[in-house]
Backbone bond lengths (Angstrom), bond angles and torsions (degrees), N, CA, C in turn:
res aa  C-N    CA-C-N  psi(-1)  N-CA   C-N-CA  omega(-1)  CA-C   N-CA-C  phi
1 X - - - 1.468 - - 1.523 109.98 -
2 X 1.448 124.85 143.28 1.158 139.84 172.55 1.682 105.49 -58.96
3 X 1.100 122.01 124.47 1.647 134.72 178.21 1.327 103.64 -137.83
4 X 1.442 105.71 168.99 1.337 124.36 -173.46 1.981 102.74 -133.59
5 X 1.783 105.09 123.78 1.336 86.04 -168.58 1.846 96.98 -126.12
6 X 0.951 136.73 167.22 1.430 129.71 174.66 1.896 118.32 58.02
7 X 1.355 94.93 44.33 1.363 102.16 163.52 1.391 134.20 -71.48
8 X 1.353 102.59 126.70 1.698 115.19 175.74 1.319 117.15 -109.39
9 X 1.792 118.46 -153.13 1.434 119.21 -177.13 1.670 93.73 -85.88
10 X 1.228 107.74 -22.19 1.648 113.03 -155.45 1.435 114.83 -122.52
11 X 1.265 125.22 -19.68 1.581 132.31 173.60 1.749 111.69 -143.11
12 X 1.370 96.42 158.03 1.581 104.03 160.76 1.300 106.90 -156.66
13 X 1.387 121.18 167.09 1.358 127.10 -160.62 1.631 104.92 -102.84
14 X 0.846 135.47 125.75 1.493 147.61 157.82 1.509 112.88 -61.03
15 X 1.729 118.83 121.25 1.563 128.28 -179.10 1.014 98.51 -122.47
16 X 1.671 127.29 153.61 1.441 120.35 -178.16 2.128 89.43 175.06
17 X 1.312 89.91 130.76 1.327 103.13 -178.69 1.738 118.49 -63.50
18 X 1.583 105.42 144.33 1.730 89.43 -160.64 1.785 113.32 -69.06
19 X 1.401 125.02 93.66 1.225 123.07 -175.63 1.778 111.82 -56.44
20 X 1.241 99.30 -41.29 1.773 112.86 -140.16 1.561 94.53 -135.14
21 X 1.583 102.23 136.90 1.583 102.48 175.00 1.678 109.44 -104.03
22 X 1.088 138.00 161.24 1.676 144.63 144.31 1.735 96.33 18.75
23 X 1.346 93.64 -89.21 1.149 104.75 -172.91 2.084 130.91 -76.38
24 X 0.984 109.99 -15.06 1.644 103.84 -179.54 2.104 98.93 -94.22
25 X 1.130 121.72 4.02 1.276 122.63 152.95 1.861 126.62 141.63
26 X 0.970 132.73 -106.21 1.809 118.22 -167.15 1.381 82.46 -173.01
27 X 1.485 100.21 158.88 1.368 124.42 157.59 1.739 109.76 -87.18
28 X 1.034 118.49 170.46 1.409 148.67 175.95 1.604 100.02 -131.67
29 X 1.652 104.96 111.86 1.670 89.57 175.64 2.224 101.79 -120.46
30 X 0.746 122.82 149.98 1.405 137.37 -167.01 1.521 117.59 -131.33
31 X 1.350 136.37 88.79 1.078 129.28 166.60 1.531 104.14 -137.90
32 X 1.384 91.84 170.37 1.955 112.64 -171.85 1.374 108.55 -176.19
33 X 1.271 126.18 149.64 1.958 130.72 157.90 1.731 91.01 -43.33
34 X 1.871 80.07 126.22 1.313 70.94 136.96 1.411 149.75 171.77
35 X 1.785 76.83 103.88 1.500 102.86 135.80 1.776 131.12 -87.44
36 X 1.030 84.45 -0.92 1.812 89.20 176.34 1.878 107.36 -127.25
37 X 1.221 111.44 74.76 1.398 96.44 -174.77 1.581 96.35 -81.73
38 X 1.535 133.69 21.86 1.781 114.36 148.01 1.569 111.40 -80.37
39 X 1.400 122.01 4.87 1.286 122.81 168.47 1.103 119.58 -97.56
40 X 0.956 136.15 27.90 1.467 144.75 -178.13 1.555 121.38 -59.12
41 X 1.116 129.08 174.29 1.944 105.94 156.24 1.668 89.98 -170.10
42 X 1.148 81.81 144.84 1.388 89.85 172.28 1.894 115.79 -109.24
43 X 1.340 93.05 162.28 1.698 87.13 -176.17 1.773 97.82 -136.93
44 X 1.517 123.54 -179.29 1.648 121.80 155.88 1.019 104.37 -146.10
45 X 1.492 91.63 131.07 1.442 110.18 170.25 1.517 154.16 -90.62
46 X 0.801 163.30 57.11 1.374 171.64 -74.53 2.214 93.86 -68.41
47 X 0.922 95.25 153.74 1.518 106.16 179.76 1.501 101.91 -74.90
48 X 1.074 106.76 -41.04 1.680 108.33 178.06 1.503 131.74 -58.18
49 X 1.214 105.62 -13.47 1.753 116.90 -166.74 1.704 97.17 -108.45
50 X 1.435 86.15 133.26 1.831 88.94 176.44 1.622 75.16 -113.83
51 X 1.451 165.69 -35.82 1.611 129.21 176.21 1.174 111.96 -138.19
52 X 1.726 101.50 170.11 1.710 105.19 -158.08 1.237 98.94 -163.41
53 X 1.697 112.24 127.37 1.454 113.26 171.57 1.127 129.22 -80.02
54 X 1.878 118.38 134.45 1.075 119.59 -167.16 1.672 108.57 -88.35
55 X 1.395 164.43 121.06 0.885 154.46 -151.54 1.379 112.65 -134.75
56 X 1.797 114.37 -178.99 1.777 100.70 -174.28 1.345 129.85 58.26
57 X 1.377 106.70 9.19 1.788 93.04 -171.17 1.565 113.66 -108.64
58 X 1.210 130.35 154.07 1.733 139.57 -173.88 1.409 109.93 -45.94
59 X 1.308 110.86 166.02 1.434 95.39 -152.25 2.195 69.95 -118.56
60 X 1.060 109.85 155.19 1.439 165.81 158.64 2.156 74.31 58.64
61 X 1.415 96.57 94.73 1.270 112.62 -169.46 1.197 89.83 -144.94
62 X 1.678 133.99 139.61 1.810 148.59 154.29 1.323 83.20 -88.13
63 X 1.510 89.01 133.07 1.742 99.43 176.16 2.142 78.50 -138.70
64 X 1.443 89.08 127.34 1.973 92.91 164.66 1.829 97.81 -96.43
65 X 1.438 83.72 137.31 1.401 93.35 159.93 1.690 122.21 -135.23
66 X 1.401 111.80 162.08 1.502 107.65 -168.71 1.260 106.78 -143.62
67 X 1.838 103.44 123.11 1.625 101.87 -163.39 2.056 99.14 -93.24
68 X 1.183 113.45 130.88 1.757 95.70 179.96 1.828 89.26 -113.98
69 X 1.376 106.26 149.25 0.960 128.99 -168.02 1.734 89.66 -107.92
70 X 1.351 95.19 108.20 1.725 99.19 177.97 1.839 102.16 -105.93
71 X 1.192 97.24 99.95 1.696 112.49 -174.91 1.497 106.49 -101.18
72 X 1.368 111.13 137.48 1.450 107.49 165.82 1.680 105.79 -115.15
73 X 1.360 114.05 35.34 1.293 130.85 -179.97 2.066 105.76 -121.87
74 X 0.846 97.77 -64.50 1.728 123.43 -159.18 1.181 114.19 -119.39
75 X 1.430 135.79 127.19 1.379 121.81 157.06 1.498 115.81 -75.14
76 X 0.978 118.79 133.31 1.737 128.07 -173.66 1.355 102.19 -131.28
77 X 2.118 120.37 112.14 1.474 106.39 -158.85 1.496 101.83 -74.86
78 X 1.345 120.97 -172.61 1.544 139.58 169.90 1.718 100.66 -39.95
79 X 0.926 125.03 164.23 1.611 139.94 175.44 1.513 109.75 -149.25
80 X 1.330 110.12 94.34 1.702 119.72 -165.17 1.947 95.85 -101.26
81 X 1.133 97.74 153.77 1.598 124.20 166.62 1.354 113.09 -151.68
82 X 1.666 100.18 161.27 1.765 117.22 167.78 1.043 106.38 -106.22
83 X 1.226 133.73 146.89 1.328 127.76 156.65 1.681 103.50 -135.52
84 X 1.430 109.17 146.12 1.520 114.19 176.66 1.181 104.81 -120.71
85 X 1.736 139.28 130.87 1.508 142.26 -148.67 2.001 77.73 -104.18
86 X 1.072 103.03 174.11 1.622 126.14 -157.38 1.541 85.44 -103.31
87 X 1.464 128.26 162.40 0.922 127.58 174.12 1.193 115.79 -74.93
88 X 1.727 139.68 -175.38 1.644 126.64 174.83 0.944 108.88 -97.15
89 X 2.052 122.77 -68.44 1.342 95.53 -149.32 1.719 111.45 -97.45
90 X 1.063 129.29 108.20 1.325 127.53 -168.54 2.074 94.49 -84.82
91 X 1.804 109.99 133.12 1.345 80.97 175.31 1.820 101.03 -108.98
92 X 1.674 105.70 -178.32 1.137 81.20 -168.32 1.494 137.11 -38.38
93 X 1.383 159.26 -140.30 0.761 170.69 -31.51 1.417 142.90 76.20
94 X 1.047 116.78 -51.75 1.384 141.88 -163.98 1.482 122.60 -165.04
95 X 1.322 124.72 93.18 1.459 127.41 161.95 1.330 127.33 -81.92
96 X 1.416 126.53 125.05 1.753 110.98 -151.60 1.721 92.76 -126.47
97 X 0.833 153.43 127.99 1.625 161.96 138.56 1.197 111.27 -69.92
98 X 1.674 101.35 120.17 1.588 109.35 175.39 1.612 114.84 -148.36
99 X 1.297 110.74 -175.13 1.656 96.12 -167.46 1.452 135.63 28.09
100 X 1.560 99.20 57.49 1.459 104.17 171.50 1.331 136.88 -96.06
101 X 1.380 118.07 130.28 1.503 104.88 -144.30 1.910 87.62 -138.39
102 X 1.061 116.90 162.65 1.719 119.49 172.83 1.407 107.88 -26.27
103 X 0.654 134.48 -44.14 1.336 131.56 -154.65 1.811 118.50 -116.81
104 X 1.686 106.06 -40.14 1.388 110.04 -167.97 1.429 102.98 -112.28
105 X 0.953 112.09 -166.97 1.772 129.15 157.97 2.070 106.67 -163.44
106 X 1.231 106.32 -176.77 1.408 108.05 -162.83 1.665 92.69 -132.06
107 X 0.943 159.73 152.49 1.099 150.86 -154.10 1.643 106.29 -176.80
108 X 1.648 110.03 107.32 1.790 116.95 -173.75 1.339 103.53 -121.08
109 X 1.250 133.88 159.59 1.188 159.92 124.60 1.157 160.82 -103.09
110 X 1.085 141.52 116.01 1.555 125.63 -172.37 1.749 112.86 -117.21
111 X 0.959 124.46 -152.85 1.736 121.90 -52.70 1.641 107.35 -33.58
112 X 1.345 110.60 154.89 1.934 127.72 162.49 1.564 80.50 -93.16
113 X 1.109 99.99 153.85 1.496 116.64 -158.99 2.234 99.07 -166.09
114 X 1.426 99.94 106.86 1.300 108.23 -171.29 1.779 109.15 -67.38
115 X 1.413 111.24 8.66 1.390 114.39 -177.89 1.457 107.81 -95.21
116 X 1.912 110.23 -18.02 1.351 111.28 -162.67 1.826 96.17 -82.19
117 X 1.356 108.51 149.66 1.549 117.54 166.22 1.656 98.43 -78.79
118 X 1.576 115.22 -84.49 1.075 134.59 176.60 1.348 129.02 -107.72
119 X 1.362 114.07 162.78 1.869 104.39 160.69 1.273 118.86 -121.05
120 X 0.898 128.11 135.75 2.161 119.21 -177.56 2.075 85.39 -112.39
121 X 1.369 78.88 135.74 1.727 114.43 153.30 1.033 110.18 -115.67
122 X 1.859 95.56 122.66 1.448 109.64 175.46 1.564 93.51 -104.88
123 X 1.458 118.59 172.99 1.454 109.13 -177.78 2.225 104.76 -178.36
124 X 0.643 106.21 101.71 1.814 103.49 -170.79 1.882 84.77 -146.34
125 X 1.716 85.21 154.59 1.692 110.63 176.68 1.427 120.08 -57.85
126 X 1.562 126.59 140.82 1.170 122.50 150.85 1.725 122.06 -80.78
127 X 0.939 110.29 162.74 1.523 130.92 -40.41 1.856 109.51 -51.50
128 X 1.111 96.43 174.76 1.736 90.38 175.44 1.510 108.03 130.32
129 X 0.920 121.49 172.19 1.712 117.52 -153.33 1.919 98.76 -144.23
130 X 1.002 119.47 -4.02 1.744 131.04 153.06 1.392 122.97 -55.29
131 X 1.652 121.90 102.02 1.354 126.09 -156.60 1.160 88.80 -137.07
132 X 1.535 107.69 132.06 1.922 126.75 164.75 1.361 70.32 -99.47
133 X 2.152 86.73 169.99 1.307 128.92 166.92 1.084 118.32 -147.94
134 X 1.654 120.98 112.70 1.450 112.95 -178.95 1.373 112.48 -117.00
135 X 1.630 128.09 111.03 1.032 133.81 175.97 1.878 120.15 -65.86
136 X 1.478 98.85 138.51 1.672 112.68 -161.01 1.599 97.32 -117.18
137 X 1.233 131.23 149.03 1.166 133.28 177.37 2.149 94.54 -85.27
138 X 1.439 82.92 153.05 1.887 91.74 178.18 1.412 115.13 -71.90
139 X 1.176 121.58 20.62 1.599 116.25 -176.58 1.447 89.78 -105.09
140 X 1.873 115.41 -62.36 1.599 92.06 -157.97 1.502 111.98 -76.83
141 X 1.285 118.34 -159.53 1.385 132.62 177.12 1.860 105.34 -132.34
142 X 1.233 114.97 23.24 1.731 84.79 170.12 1.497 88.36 -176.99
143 X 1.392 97.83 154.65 1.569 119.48 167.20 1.472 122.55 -157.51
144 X 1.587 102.32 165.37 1.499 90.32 -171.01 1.512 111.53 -104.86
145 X 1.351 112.74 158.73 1.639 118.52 178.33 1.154 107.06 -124.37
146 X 1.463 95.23 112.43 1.402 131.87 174.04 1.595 147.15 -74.83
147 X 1.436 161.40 -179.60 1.107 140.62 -178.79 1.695 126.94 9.35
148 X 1.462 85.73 78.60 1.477 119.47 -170.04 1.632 126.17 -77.87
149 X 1.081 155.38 -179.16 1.708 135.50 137.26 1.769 91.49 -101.69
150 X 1.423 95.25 148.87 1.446 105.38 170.90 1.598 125.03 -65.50
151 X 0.934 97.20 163.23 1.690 97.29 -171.50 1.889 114.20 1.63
152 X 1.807 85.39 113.35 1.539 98.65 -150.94 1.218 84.64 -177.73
153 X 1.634 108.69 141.48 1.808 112.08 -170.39 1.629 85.41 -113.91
154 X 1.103 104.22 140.52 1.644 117.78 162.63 1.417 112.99 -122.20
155 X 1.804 110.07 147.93 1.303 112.28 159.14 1.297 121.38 -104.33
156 X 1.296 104.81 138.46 1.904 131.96 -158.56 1.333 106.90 -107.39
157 X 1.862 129.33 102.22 0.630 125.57 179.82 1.746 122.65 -131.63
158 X 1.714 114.17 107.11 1.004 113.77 179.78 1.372 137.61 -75.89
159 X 0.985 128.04 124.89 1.936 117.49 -172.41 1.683 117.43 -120.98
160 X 1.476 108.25 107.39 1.412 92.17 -176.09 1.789 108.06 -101.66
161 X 1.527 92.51 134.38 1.179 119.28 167.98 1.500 126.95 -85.88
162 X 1.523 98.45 119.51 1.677 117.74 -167.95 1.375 99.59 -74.78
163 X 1.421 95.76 166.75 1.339 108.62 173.26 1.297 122.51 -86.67
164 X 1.434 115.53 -8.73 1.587 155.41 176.05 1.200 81.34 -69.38
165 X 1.046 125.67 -82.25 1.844 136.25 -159.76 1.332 95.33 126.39
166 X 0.979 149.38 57.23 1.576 157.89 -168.07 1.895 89.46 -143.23
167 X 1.453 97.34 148.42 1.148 96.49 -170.92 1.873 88.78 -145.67
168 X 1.541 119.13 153.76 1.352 134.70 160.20 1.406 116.22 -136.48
169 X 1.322 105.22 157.09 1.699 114.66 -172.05 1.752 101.14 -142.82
170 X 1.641 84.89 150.74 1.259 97.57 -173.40 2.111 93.47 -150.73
171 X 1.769 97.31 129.30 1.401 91.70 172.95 1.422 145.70 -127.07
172 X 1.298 170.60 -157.80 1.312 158.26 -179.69 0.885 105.00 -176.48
173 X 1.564 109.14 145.57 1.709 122.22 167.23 1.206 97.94 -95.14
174 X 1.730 103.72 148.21 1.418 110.84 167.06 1.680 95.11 -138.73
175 X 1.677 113.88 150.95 1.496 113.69 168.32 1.568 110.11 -100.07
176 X 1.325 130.55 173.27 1.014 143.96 178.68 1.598 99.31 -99.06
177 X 1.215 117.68 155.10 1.519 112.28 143.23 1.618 149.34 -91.94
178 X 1.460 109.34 153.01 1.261 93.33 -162.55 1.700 113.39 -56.76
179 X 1.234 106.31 157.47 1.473 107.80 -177.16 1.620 102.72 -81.52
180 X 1.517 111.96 -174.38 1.072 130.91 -154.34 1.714 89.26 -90.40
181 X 1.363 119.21 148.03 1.399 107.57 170.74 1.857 108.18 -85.11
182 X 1.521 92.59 161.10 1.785 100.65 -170.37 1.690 102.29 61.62
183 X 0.943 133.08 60.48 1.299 126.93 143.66 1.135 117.28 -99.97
């Protein structure tokens, strides 16, 4: 059966049992939204490939698609699916503060999300209007914040930046601890 495996906002993968070899003939593949079946497109596929990523497409969109098995051996009928793409910009989720010590804190997030470029942490004392920014590459999820004042609440604010250029934020207080006395 025709399936859909590794869905995103923007692609999913096409599965489909091996009907057809190289040589006894090609697929015909057909998909579009749809709500717009004048958007349709068709593609062909080599007889040899049982899957194929569909890419470029709208994000939290049902697109039907229909694989035809063009045999010059066998008739093999149409093989239809739905697929609905995930929405895009998810923002974080969850901001977590850990290892907080006089001076630092540890600061994670999730979801990693292959849509994000980067993430910036912004992060300055309450009350008070003094904001660092430390830019994170979009793969990891955490970093630490450093040269701190001791016991002192800060707001922690992560923003991930799409590859769209769309951006979401999500934020947390974290305190410092008190410092050591006589320092």
């Amino acid at each position: 059966r025709l399936h859909a495996t590794d869905v995103t906002s923007s692609s999913f993968r096409l599965v489909w049992p091996q009907l057809l070899s190289q040589e006894t003939g090609y697929y015909s593949l057909e998909y579009g939204p749809r709500a717009d079946p004048a958007g349709r497109r068709t593609q062909q596929v080599s007889g040899a490939h049982s899957s194929l990523v569909l890419s470029h497409l709208a994000p939290e969109t049902t697109y039907e698609v229909a694989l035809i098995p063009e045999s010059n051996v066998h008739y093999f009928p149409p093989q239809t699916t739905r697929v609905t793409t995930l929405a895009e910009e998810i923002s974080p989720v969850q901001v977590l503060i850990s290892e907080s010590g006089p001076r630092s804190f540890h600061v994670s997030w999730a979801p990693v999300l292959d849509s994000v470029a980067s993430y910036q942490v912004l992060y300055g004392p309450l009350p008070g209007n003094s904001v660092k920014v430390l830019q994170v590459e979009g793969r990891h999820n955490s970093t630490v914040v450093e040269h701190l004042a001791p016991n002192t609440t800060y707001l922690v604010t992560v923003t991930a930046i799409y590859r769209s250029g769309k951006e979401r934020s999500l934020s947390a207080k974290a305190c410092t601890q008190e410092g050591e006395r006589g320092q």
